[in-house]
C-alpha positions, 0 to 999 in steps of 0.5 A, a space after each residue: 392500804 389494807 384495814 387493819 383487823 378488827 380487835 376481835 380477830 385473830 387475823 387469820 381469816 381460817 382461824 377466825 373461822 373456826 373460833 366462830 365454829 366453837 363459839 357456836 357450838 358452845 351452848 350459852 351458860 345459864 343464869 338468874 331467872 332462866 337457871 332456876 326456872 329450869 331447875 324449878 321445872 325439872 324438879 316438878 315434873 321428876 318429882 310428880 312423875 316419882 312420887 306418881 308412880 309410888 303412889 300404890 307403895 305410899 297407900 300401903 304405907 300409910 295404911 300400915 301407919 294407921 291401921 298396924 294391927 290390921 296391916 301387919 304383914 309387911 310391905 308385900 302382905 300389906 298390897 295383898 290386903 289392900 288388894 283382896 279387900 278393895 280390889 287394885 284400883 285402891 293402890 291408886 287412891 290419892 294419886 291426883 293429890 300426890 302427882 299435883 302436891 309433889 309437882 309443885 313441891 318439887 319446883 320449890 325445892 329444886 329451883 327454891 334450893 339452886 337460888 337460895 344456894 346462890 344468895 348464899 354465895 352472893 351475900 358471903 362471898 364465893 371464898 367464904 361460901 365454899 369454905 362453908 359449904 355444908 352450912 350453905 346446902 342446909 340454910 338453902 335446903 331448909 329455906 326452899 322446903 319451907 316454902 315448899 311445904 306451903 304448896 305442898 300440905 294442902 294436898 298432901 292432907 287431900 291425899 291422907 284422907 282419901 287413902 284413909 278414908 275410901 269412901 270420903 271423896 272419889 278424887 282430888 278435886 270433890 275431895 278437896 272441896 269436902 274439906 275446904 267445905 266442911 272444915 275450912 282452909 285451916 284444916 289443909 294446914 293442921 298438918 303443916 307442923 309435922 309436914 315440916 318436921 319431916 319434909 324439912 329433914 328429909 331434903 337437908 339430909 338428902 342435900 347434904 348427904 348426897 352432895 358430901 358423898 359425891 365430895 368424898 369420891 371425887 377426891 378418891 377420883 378424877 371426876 374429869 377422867 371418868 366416863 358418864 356411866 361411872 359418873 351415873 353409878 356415883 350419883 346414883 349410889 350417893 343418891 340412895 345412901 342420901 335417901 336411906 339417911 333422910 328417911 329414918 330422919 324424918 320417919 317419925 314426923 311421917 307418921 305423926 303427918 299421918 295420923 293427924 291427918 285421919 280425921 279432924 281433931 275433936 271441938 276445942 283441941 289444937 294441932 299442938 294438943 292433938 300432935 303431943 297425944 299422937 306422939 304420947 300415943 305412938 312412943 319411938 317404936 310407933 313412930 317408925 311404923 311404915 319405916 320398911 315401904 318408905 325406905 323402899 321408896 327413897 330409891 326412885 325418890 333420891 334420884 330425883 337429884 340424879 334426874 334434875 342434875 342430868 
């Protein structure tokens, strides 16, 4: 008497096999850990890479914030003066800060936002969640920055002070022991305010801006019946819209996290004081100081979504 098929199978031996071929085949869904450890990772390596290489466009920048009757010629003038005074090799200045500040920030936000999006879903429910999305991308956005920021601020002020000042240190590491030396770990974070105040912005409206825009097209189109590269053309057009939005954002806290950064405050005075004299000092106009060479970044900036999602 012949045994009776496994429950499993469908007991057509051909058929069994190819349901065993497509299970192979399939690549296994990822979740927890696993999930957003890849996110985390992604977002490191694509944000250092970026943020890296626009390291020149962010020494202009911050130049034109702090010097703008010296750098008074726009973005393009500005790498002229850079270069004539200093010679090229300054547009390189602060890029072992950035390339490790944005690698670790990049893993906060990335992975940060994917798993608090998650937790978000878990503690109200899928329904509920979905029917409030847009709370959900801000409270998730919000939380991983903040957290993000933490890592960040050390090296972002390294950066600030070495693009402000040329001769302070020759690099990350004598620069950031200089600091921590002669001022103390509390002077990586008198920043930490308008770091915040810009970062936190900055990635809800990226987050939210893209992920509605993407919303709004997908109900004009069937993302199901479009190819790749139309699906790359929307990411990438709803990527630089969401970094358009988030720079004039949070460009004020920019420039604030700029000027504070400079130098150290004087005997006595808190990071309270010293920001209400810089935004006294700086007025709207000031504030949006550097407003063209940043938008000029948010291009390869905001794919970054493009590159984690890929």
């Amino acid at each position: 008497m012949a045994a009776a098929a496994p429950p499993s199978s469908t007991g057509s031996a051909k058929l069994d096999g190819a349901v065993q071929k497509t299970m192979a085949n399939t690549p296994e869904k990822l979740s927890g850990i696993q999930l957003y450890s890849r996110f985390a990772l992604a977002g490191a390596v694509c944000c250092s890479i970026t943020h890296g290489g626009l390291t020149p466009v962010d020494v202009v920048k911050t130049r034109i914030q702090l010097d703008p009757s010296t750098y008074n010629r726009g973005m393009i003038g500005g790498f002229r003066q850079v270069i004539a005074k200093e010679g090229a090799g300054a547009l390189l200045t602060g890029f072992g800060p950035t390339a490790a500040g944005y690698f670790l920030q990049g893993a906060f936000k990335f992975g940060g936002y994917e798993l608090f999006k998650q937790q978000c879903i878990n503690y109200l429910g899928y329904e509920t969640a979905s029917n409030n999305r847009t709370a959900v991308y801000l409270a998730s956005s919000a939380l991983a920055e903040f957290f993000a920021d933490i890592a960040l601020c050390p090296l972002e002020a390294t950066r600030i002070r070495l693009v402000s000042e040329p001769t302070f240190a020759s690099g990350l590491i004598t620069g950031f022991g200089k600091i921590a030396k002669q001022e103390g770990v509390g002077a990586f974070y008198s920043g930490f305010g308008p770091i915040l105040f810009k970062q936190v912005p900055y990635t809800m409206a990226k987050f939210v801006v893209y992920e509605k825009c993407v919303e709004a097209v997908y109900k004009q189109i069937d993302k199901s019946q479009t190819s790749n590269g139309t699906q790359t053309v929307v990411n990438l057009g709803c990527g630089l819209m969401a970094g358009f939005a988030a720079a004039f954002v949070s460009q004020p806290a920019d420039t604030m996290l700029s000027k504070i950064n400079k130098t150290k405050g004087l005997p006595g005075e808190g990071t309270t004081s010293r920001l209400i004299k810089i935004a006294r000092e700086l007025g709207i106009r000031g504030s949006y100081t550097g407003i063209g060479a940043r938008l000029f970044m948010v291009g390869p900036l905001t794919d970054e979504l493009d590159l984690v999602d890929a």
